[in-house]
C-alpha positions in Angstrom: 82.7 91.6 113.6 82.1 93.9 110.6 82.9 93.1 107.1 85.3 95.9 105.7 85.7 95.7 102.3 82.9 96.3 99.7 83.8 93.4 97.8 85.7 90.4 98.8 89.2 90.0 97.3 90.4 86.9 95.4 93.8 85.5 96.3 94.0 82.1 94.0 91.0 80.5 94.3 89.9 81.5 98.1 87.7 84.5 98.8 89.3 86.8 101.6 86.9 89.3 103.8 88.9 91.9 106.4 86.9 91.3 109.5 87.2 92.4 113.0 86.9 90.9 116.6 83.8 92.3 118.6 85.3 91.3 121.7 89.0 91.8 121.0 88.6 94.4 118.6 91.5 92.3 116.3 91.7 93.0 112.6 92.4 90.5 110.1 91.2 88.6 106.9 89.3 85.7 106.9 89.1 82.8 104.2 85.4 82.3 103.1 85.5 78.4 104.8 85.8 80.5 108.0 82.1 81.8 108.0 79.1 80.5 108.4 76.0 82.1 106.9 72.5 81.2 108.5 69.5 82.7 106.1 66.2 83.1 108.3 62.5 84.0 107.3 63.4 87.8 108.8 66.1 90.3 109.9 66.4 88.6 113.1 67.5 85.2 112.1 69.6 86.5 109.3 73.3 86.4 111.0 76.8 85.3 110.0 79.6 83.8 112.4 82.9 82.8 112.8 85.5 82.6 115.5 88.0 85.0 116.3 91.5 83.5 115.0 93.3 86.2 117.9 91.2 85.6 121.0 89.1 82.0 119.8 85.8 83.5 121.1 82.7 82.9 118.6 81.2 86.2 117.1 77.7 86.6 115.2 76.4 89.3 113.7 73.4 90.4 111.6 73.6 90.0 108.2 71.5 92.8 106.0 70.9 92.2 102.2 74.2 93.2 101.2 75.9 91.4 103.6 74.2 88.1 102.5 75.1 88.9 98.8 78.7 89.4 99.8 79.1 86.6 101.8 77.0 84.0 99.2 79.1 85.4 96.6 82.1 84.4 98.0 81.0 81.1 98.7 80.5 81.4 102.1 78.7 77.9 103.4 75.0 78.9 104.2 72.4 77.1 106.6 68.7 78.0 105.4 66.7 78.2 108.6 62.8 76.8 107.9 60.0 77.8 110.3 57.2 75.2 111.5 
């Protein structure tokens, strides 16, 4: 799944990301509710999800700096992963 727009578009009050399937390759756009955003301590356990609405299989990918201010901007829900 990639994000594919370089800011998120408003339509009312719902943020809307274009997004496609890593396993289907299906293109659509996504309300923000159907993310999830998972902050880690590094690069590696810094990933966002969601689940394909064309085949229903789960995708995560990697979420860089931009990616995490994106996705926190449009209020994407977001699990803060702790070590120790």
């Amino acid at each position: 799944m990639t994000i594919t727009t370089a800011r998120p578009t408003r339509a009312a009050t719902t943020v809307v990301f274009k997004a496609a399937c890593p396993h289907c390759r299906g293109r659509f756009e996504l309300a923000s509710d159907a993310f999830r955003l998972a902050i880690g301590a590094s690069r590696r356990t810094t990933f966002y999800s969601f689940t394909c609405p064309d085949c229903g299989r789960a995708a995560r990918r990697p979420a860089g700096e931009r990616i995490v201010e994106l996705l926190t901007g449009g209020g994407v829900r977001t699990l803060r992963l702790h070590t120790g």
